[in-house]
C-alpha positions in Angstrom: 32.6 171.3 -4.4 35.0 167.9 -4.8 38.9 167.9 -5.5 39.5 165.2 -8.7 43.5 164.7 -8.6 45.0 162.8 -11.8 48.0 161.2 -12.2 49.2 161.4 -16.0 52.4 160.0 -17.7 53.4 164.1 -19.2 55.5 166.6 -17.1 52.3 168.9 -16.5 50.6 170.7 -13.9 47.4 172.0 -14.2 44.7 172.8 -12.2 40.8 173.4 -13.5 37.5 174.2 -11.7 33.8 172.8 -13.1 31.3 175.1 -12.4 28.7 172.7 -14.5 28.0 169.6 -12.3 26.5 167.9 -15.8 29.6 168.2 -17.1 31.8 167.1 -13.8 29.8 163.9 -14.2 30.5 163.1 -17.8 34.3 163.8 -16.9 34.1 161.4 -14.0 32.3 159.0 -16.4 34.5 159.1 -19.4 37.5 159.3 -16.7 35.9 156.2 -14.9 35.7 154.0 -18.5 39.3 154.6 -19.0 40.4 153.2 -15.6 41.1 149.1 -15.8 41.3 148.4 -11.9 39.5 150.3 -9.6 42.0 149.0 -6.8 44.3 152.2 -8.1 41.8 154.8 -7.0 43.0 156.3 -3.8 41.1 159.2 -1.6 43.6 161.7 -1.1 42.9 164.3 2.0 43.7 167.9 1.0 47.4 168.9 2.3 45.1 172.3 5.0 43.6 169.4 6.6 46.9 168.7 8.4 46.5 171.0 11.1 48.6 169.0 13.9 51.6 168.7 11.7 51.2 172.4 10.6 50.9 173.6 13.9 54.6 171.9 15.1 56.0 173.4 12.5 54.9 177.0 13.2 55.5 176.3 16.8 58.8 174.4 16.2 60.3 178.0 14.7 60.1 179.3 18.5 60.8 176.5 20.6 64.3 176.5 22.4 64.6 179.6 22.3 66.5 181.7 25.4 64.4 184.8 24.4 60.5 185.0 25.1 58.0 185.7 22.9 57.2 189.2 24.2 61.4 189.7 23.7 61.2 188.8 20.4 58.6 191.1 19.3 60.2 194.2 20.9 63.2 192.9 18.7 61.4 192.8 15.7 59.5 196.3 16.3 62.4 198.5 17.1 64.2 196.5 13.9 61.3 197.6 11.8 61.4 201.3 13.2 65.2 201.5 12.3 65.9 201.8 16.3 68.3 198.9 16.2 
């Protein structure tokens, strides 16, 4: 299974799967006869595959922080069983 993003001149946003790889081929064919310059076609990497910059981010929510992690959690429980 391939990701196809598009770039149109309307304020849309749609998304569509092709389960029929016929007709995925006549889309990229009729899609492909429309396009003047190939130089415009770009490979775009899904957004998940950015693990390393994902990872600072989740990690960047507890760094600096006076309390420890194990702290934190017993914060969080007793919040969650109304003891606090």
């Amino acid at each position: 299974m391939g990701v196809l993003t598009i770039k149109i001149p309307q304020e849309i946003n749609k998304s569509y799967q092709v389960e029929d790889s016929v007709f995925g081929a006549q889309i990229l064919n009729e899609l492909e006869s429309h396009i003047s310059d190939q130089g415009d076609v770009h490979i775009v990497l899904p957004r998940r595959a950015d693990y390393k910059n994902a990872l600072k981010e989740v990690v960047g929510i507890w760094a600096e922080r006076p309390e420890t992690a194990d702290e934190i959690a017993i914060k969080i429980r007793r919040r969650n069983n109304g003891v606090e």
